[in-house]
Structure formats: structure tokens, C-alpha cells
C-alpha positions in Angstrom: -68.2 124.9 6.1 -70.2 123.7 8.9 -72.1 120.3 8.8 -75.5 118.7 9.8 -76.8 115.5 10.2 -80.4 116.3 8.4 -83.4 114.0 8.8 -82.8 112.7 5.7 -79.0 112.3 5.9 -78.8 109.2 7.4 -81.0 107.3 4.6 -79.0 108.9 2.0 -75.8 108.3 3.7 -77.7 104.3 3.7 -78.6 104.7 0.1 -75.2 105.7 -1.3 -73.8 102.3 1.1 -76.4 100.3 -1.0 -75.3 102.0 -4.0 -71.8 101.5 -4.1 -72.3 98.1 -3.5 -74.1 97.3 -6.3 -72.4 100.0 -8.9 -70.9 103.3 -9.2 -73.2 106.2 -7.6 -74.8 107.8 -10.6 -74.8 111.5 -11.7 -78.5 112.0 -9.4 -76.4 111.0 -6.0 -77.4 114.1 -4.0 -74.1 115.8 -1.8 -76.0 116.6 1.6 -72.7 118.1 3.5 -69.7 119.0 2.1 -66.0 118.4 4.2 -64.9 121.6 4.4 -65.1 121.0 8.2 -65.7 122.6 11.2 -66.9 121.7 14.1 -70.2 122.5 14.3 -72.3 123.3 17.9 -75.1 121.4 19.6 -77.9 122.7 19.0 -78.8 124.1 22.7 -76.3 126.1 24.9 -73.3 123.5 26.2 -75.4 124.0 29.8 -78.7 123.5 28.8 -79.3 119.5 29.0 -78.0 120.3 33.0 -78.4 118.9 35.6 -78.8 115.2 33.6 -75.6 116.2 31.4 -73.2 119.2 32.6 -71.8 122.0 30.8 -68.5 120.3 32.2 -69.0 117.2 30.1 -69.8 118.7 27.0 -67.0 120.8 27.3 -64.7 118.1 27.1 -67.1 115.6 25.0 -67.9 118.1 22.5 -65.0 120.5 22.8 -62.1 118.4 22.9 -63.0 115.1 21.8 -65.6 115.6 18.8 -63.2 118.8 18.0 -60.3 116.0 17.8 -62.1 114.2 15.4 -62.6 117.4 13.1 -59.1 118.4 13.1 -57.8 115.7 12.7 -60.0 114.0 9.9 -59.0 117.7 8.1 -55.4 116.8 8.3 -55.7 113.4 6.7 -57.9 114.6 3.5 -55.7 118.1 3.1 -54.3 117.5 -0.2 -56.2 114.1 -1.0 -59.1 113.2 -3.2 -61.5 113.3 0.0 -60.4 117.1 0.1 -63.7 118.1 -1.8 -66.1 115.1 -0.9 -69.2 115.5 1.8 -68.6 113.7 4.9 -71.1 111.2 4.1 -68.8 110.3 1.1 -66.3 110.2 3.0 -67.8 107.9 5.6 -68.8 105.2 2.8 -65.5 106.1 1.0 -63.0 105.1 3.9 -65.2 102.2 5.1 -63.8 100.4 2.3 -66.8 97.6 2.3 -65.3 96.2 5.7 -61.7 97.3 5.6 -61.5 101.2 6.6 -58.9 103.4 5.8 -57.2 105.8 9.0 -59.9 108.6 7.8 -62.6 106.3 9.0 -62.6 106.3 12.3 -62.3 110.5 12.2 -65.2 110.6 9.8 -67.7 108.2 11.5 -66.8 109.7 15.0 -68.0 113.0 13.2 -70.6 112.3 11.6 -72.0 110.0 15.2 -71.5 112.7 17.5 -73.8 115.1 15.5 -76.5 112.8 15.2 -75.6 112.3 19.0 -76.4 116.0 20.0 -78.9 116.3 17.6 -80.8 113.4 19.3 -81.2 115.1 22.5 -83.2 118.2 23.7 -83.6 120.6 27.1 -86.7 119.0 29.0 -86.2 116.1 26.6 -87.8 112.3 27.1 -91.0 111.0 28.0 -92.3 108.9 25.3 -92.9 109.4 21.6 -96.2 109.9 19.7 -97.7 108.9 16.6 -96.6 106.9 13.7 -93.2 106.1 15.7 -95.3 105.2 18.9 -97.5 102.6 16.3 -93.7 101.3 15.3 -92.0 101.1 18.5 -94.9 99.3 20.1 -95.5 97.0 16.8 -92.2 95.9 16.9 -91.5 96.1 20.1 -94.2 95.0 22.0 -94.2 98.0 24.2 -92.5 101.7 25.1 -91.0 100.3 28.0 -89.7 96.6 25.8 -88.2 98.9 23.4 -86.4 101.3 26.5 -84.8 98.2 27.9 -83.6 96.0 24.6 -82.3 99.6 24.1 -80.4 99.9 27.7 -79.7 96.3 27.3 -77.5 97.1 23.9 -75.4 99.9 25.5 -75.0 98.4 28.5 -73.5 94.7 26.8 -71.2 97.2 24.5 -68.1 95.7 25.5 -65.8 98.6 25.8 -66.8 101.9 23.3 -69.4 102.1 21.1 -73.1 103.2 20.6 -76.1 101.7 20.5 -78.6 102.8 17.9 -82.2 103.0 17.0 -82.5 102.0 13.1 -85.1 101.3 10.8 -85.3 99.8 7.3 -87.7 101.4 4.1 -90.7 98.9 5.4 -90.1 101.2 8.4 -89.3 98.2 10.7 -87.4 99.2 13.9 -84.7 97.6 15.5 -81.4 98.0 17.8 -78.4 97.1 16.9 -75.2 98.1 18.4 -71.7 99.2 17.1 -68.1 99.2 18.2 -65.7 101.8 18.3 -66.8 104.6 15.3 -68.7 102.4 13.7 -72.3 103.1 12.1 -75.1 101.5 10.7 -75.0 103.5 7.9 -72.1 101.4 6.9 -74.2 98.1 6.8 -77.5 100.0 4.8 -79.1 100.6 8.1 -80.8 103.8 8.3 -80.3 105.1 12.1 -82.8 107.3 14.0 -81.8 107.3 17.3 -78.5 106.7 19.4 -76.6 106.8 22.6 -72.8 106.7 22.8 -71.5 104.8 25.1 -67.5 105.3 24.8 -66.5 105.9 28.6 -65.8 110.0 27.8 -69.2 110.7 26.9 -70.6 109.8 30.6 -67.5 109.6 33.0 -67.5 113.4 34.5 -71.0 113.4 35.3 -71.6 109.4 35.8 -68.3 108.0 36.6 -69.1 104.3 36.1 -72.2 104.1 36.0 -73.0 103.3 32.3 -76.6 101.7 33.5 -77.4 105.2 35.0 -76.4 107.5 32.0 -78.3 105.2 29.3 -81.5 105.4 31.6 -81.5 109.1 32.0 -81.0 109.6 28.7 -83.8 107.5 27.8 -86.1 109.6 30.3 -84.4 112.9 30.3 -82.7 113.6 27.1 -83.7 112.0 24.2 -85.7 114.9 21.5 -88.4 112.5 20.2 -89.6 114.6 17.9 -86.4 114.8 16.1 -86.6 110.9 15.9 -90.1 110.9 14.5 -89.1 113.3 12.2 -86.3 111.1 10.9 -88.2 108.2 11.1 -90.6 109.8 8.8 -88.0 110.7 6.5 -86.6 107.2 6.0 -90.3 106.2 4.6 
């Protein structure tokens, strides 16, 4: 079965974090995506987000290295009691409060890259509108404050990671960033937006030039109304 990172998958992924810490979920925990996995497509043709990201890049991004992730994450449950489990369960499952398991860093990477695509659209950027444009410049001071704290955390992401967009149940905003396959989910934290910043998602098209690719995602790239939508949904 194919997945999706839903609008309100991330703040129930968060929820069942906050649960488990405090006790075993209860019979109510809702199962958003089960890990009968595939890998599941962006949601726009692999060329469409050209010339700012090519079909070249996502065919390796998406179609080797997120594919890796899938088969891989499959070969470690086969036959174990994750078999079954939704890949947000699996996520807060393997993270093991701080000490994850080998299936972590299969699940997360998973579960990141979807929100990843799902983040961006064809004639994406500009700026965002209503109750998320009140937030960002709230706690922000302004669009543009908020687009460089934002460049500033992927660009200080020493070696690979993302940076992230998150917001709390007040619906506070802030940016954190994240090594490696890590997510905020992990730590409560109820993403909205993100930008990977491992080296593979950025090389063929920007080489180098990490500064570049965070910038033109920020202007070019980013779907704000799927972010306002999740924002929303975090309320």
C-alpha cells in the first residue's frame, strides 16, 4: 500500500511521540498510513518543478535514494512486529526515546522525503497568506526574517540534514533543524514545512552551492498553501 504524509499526519505522528511518553497509546490512537510500503510518487510529473529542480535530480533523489529507503526499511520489518504497523508507528517505535533501532533511519528518511515533495509545487513560492502570514510575521518579525533564520538553519546544517518549519498547538512557529533522518516529530514538534539539505538532494542541479538551492526553494518551490493547510491542521 502506498503512503501520504496528510495535513494532519504530522500532529498525529507528534501526538502519538507525546503519548508514548507519558503511557501506552490507548485504543482511540488513529493508524493514518499503514507499512505495507511502496514508494509512493511526487505529486507533480518528476519534470515539472524544472528549470529550479530537474527531472535529472529527482530521478536519482526520488528514484534511487527515497526508493532505497523503502526497500530497504521493507526488508528490516519482513517477519517482525513492525510488519503490520503504519509508518508513523514505526517512526516513534524505532526512535526508541533517543536510542533508534537500524529501522529508524529507513523509516524517518521515508516519511521526510514525502513531506519533502509534498512541500513543493510547479510555479511554487512567493509568500504565504492568511492566518500563516499573521504567524510568520508575529513570530518572526517579518516574511523576509523568517526566509533567512530559515536559509540560515540549512545552510549551518553541518553535513546532512533538514531544516524545518514547526509549530506547537498555541500555533507558535519556529525553525529548528535536524541531523541525518531525524524529525521533529520525534521531539513532539509538529512540522509544516522543510528543506532537505543532505548533499544528494541539490548536487546535480546545484553542485555546491547549498546557499543557492535553499534560496530558490524558498522563492521558487515551496507550495504555501500546502503549509497553511497543515498549519491549520495542527490548531
Amino acid at each position: 500500500m502506498a503512503f501520504a504524509v496528510s495535513a494532519k499526519s504530522s500532529q498525529l505522528i507528534a501526538n502519538k511521540v507525546a503519548g508514548a511518553r507519558r503511557a501506552r497509546p490507548n485504543s482511540r490512537s488513529v493508524v493514518v498510513t499503514k507499512a505495507a510500503l511502496e514508494l509512493k510518487a511526487p505529486p507533480y510529473a518528476l519534470d515539472a518543478l524544472e528549470p529550479h529542480l530537474s527531472k535529472q535530480s529527482f530521478e536519482f533523489h526520488w528514484g534511487k535514494h527515497h526508493r532505497a529507503y523503502v526497500d530497504n526499511l521493507n526488508k528490516q520489518i519482513a517477519g517482525t512486529e513492525w510488519e503490520k504497523k503504519s509508518l508513523e508507528e514505526i517512526v516513534v517505535g524505532s526512535w526508541n526515546n533517543g536510542s533508534p533501532t537500524p529501522a529508524f533511519n529507513n523509516a524517518a528518511q521515508i516519511w521526510n522525503h514525502t513531506f519533502f515533495w509534498e512541500s513543493m509545487k510547479p510555479n511554487g513560492g512567493g509568500a504565504p497568506s492568511g492566518k500563516l502570514a499573521e504567524a510568520i510575521a508575529r513570530d518572526f518579525g517579518s516574511f523576509d526574517k523568517f526566509k533567512d533564520e530559515f536559509k540560515q538553519a540549512g545552510m549551518t546544517q553541518f553535513g546532512s540534514g533538514w531544516a524545518w518549519l514547526v509549530t506547537d498547538n498555541s500555533g507558535k512557529l519556529s525553525i529548528t533543524k535536524t541531523p541525518n533522518a531525524v524529525t521533529p516529530v520525534v521531539e513532539g514538534k509538529t512540522p509544516i514545512l522543510t528543506v532537505d539539505v543532505w548533499e544528494h538532494a541539490y548536487y546535480i542541479d546545484y553542485q555546491n552551492r547549498r546557499p543557492d538551492f535553499i534560496q530558490t526553494f524558498l522563492d521558487k518551490l515551496v507550495d504555501w498553501d500546502a503549509v497553511s493547510k497543515r498549519y491549520t491542521a495542527a490548531q
